[in-house]
N, C-alpha and C positions, 0 to 999 in steps of 0.2 A: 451514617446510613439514613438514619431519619431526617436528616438536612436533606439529603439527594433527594427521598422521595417526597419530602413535601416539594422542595424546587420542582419537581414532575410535574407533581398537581397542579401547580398552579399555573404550570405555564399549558394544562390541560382546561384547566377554568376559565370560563370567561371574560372579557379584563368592563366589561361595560355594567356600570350597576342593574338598568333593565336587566341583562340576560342573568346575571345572578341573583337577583330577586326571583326573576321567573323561575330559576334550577329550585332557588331553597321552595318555593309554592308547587311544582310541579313534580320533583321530586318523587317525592314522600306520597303523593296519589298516586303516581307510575306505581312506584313497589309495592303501596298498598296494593291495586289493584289485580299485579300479578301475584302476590303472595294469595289472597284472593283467590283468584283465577287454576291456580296449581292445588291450592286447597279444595277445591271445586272439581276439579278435574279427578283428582287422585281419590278423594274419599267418597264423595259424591257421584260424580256422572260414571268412573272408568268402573266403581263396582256394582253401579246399580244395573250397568251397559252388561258386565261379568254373571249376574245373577238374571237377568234375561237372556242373556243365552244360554246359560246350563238349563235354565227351564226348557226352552226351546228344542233342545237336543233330547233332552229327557223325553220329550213329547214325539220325538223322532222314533227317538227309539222303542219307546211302548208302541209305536205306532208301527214301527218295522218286527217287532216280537209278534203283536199282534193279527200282523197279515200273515206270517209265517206260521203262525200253529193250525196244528192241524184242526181240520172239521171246522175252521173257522170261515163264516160268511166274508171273504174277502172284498166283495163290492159293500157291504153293509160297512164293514169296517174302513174304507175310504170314504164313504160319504160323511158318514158321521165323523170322520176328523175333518174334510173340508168343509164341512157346514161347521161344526162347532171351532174352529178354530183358525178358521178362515185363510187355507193355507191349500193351495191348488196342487194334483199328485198326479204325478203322469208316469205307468207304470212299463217300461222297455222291457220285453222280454230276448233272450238271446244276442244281447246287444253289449257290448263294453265301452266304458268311456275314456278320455288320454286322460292320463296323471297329470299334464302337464297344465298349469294353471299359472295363472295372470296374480303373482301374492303381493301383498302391498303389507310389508315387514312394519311402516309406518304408521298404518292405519287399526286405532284400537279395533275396530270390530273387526277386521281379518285374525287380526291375533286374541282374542277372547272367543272367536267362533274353532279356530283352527285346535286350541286350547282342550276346549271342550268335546269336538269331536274325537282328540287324539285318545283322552280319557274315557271314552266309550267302546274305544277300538273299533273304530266306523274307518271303513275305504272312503274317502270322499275326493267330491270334486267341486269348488264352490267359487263363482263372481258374484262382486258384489256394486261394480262398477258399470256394469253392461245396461242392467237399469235403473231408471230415476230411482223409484220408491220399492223396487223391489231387490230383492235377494235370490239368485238362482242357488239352489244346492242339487247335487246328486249323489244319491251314497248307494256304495253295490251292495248287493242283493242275491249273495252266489252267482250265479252266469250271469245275472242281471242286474240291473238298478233301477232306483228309484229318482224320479226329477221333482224338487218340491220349488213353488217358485214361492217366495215367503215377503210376506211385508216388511218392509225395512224398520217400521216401529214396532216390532216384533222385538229386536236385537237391540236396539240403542234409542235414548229420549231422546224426543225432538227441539225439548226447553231449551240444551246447550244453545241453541244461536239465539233462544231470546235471552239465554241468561246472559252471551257476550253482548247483546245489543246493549240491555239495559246497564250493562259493566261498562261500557266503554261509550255511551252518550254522555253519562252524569258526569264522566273524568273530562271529556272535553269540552264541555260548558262550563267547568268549573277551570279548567285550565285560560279558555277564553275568555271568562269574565277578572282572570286573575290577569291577563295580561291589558284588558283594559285599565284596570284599575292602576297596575305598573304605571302604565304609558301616562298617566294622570299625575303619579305621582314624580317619576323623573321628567317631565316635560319642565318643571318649573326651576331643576336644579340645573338645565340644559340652560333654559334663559340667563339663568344665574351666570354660567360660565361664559356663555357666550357675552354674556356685557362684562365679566369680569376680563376678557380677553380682549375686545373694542379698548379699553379703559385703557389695559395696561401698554396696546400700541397706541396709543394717544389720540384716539378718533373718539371725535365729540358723540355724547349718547345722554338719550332724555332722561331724566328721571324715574329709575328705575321703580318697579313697583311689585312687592315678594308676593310669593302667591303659594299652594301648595301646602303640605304640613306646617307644626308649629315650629320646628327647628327649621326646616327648611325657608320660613317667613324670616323669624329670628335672622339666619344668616345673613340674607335677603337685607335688612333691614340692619344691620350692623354694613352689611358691604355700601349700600349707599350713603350713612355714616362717615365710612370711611372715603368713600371717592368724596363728598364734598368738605374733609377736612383736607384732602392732598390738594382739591382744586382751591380752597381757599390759600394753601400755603403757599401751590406754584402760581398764582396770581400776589400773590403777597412779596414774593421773593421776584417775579419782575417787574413789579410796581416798585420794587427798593431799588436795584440793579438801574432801571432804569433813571429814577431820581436821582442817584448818586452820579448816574452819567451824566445829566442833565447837569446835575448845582456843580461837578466839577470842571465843567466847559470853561465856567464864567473865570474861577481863578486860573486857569492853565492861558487864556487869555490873556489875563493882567501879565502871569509872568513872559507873554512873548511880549507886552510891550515894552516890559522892565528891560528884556534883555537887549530893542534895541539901543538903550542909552548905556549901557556897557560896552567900553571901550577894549577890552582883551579878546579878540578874536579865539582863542583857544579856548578860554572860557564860555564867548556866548557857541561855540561848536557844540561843545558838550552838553552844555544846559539843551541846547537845541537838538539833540538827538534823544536825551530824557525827555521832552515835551511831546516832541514825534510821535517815541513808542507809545508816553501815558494816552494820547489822544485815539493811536490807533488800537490800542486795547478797547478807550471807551467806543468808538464806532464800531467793533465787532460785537461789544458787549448790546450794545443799544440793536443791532440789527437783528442779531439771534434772536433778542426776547422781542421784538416787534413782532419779525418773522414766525414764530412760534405760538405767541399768541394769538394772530390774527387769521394764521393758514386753517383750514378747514381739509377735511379726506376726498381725496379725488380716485380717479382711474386715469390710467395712461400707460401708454406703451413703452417698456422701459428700455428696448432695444432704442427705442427712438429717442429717448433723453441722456442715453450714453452718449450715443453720434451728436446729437447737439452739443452735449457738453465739451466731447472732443473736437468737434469742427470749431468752436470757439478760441480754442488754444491755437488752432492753424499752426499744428507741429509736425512734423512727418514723421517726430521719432517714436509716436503716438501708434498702435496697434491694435483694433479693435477686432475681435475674434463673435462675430455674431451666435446669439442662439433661437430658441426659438420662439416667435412670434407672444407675447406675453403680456396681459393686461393687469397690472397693478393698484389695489387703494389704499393708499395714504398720503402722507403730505409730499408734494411733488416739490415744493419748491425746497424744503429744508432737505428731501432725497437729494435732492440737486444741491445744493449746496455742501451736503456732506461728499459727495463724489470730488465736486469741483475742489473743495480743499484737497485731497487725495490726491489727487492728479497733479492738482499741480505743486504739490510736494517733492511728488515723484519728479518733476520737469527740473526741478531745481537742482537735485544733485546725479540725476540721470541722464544719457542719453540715447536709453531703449527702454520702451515700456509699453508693455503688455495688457489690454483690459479685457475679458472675456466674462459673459454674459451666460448659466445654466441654470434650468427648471427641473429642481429635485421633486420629489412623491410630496411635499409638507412644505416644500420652505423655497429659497432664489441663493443660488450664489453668485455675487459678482467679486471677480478676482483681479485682484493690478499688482502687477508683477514689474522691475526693473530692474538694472543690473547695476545700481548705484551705491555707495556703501555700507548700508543697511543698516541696523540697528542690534548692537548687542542683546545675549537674550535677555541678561538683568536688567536693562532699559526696557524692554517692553512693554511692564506694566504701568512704570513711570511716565511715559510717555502723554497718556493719555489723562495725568493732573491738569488742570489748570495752571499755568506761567510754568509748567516745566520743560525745561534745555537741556540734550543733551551736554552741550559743550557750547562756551560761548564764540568758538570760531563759525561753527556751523550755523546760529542763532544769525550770526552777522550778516553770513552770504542770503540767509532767505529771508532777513530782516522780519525775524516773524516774531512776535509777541507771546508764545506760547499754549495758543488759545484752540488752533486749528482742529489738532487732532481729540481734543477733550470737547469741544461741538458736536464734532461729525460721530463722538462716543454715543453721546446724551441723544444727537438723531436719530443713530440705528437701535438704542435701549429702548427709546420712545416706540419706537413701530414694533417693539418687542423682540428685536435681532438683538445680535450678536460682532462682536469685530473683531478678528483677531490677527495677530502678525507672528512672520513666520521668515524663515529665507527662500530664498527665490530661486527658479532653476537657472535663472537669467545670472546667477552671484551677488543678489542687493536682496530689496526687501520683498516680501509677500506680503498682498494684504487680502485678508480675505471676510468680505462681508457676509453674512447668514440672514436672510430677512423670512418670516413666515408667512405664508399667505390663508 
């Protein structure tokens, strides 16, 4: 039960640190405010509004005894209550009024006047809407009645709208200077992410620089720590990569001249297809880390780097399923290189294959699909080692070194994608890329 309802909660809460800073500051004034405001209303204004009107009525009615007793000066007794009490009386004789009245159930002074009236056992008749600042009443009078037109601050204080004024300016300057000061302080953690995001799709970014709180700095300042230990290592590891391709050129040479001087053709075959593969290992090895190192983040059309890359194969069993128009930044050529292996992976033991191109809410899927013999699922993961074969038949026919699909891995990680493989509606492989933009 209390699992369900926190799950509620939170999927009720804001998921952005702003807007939950601002709830925890913003909070606790709101409720203050109306706890407040209800305590004001209830104990204060609605009895203080209650005890000016029973006066009022009280003053009605001495006032309606009074014109009623006999031998009494009837003009003398209306004047001297609208002078002293500043309350205008207009007296109908032979005249009755409708019962029927305009009541507003809602409104305290209808219900503490009506309250009050019923308690005196007065006939009345009373708006209190008709005028701005006054009050009509009319209470009968035996055949007659009485019209009094009453000042409206007679019945209720007039403070309530300065007291809401003054309640409800202090809460939103304090709520707006609480959201400047937010905005101040997650602005720096936004920077934070956003170069921690550049970084991890592998788009070059200057020197980061922390700003903000002291943990916030702290962070800040361990995260640039950390980017130029990873960039020291991934220049370190293809500064080796590459030297090792380099200093092994020179004896993979020596052994092709050794093997012209052996005489068993079987022999130099074989030596000569080991030499082939080590060299075509090192040229993939040597391109990647050149290509990686030196590429920089671009923009480009990614509909249009498919179609190149397929028009370059000039296959027809090739199918490109267009989407929509889409401008992309990062590295275009190692993109392109990681498709182009794909492809023509697929060419190799396929011959239908499928590429289609879609712009999700966050992210791109590019999809290649062929109907070639796919890949076990327990090879899938395998796959994407370095020098790993599924089987050395299939190694033979696409003469591949094992290197391809564990590239085009390390390309889409780089850009902070995703790759994964699946079966295809076509009966071979799926492959489906995830890149985020």
């Amino acid at each position: 039960m209390f699992y369900g309802l926190s799950k509620f909660l939170k999927q009720l809460l804001p998921k952005q640190l702003f807007y939950r800073s601002l709830l925890i500051v913003a909070l606790p004034i709101i409720i203050l405010q109306i706890t407040i405001s209800v305590v004001f209303f209830d104990s204060l204004w609605i009895k203080t509004n209650i005890g000016m009107t029973r006066a009022l009525v009280g003053e009605i009615k001495t006032f309606i005894d009074s014109y009623n007793q006999e031998g009494s000066d009837k003009n003398f007794v209306e004047n001297t209550f609208e002078e002293h009490l500043e309350i205008d009386v207009v007296y109908f004789q032979n005249k009755q009024f409708s019962d029927l009245m305009n009541e507003k159930w809602y409104s305290p002074i209808d219900r503490a006047l009506r309250r009050e009236l019923k308690s005196k056992n007065l006939e009345y008749w009373f708006d209190t809407s008709k005028f701005r600042h006054t009050v009509n009443l009319k209470i009968k009078n035996e055949g007659d009645y009485f019209e009094f037109f009453i000042p409206r601050e007679r019945l209720t204080s007039t403070s309530v709208r300065i007291f809401a004024l003054w309640i409800t300016l202090p809460a939103i300057l304090i709520i707006a200077i609480a959201i400047i000061f937010l905005k101040n302080q997650t602005r720096p953690i936004k920077k934070l992410a956003e170069a921690s995001k550049k970084f991890g799709r592998g788009e070059n970014i200057e020197e980061f620089v922390p700003s903000g709180a002291s943990e916030i700095r702290q962070a800040g300042f361990e995260f640039e720590k950390m980017r130029k230990r990873i960039l020291r290592h991934l220049n370190q590891r293809s500064e080796m990569l590459s030297g090792i391709s380099h200093d092994l050129r020179t004896p993979l040479t020596r052994m092709k001249l050794q093997l012209a001087l052996i005489k068993d053709k079987n022999l130099i075959e074989r030596f000569s297809n080991d030499i082939d593969e080590m060299e075509k290992m090192l040229n993939e090895y040597l391109q990647f880390s050149s290509e990686s190192n030196k590429e920089q983040t671009e923009e480009f059309e990614f509909n249009e780097l498919i179609e190149n890359i397929i028009f370059k194969f000039n296959n027809n069993i090739i199918k490109f399923n267009k989407g929509e128009i889409f401008i992309f930044n990062g590295r275009k050529l190692l993109i392109q290189r990681c498709l182009n292996n794909l492809i023509e992976n697929s060419t190799k033991f396929a011959n239908k294959i499928e590429v289609s191109f879609q712009k999700l809410k966050s992210n791109i899927l590019i999809i290649i699909e062929d109907n070639g013999p796919g890949i076990p699922i327990n090879e899938r993961e395998n796959v994407f080692k370095p020098f790993y074969k599924i089987d050395k038949s299939r190694s033979e026919k696409s003469s591949s070194v094992g290197l391809g699909l564990s590239i085009s891995s390390d390309i889409i990680r780089s850009h902070g994608g995703k790759i994964e493989l699946s079966e295809s509606n076509l009966g071979g492989l799926k492959i489906v890329i995830s890149l985020p933009f």
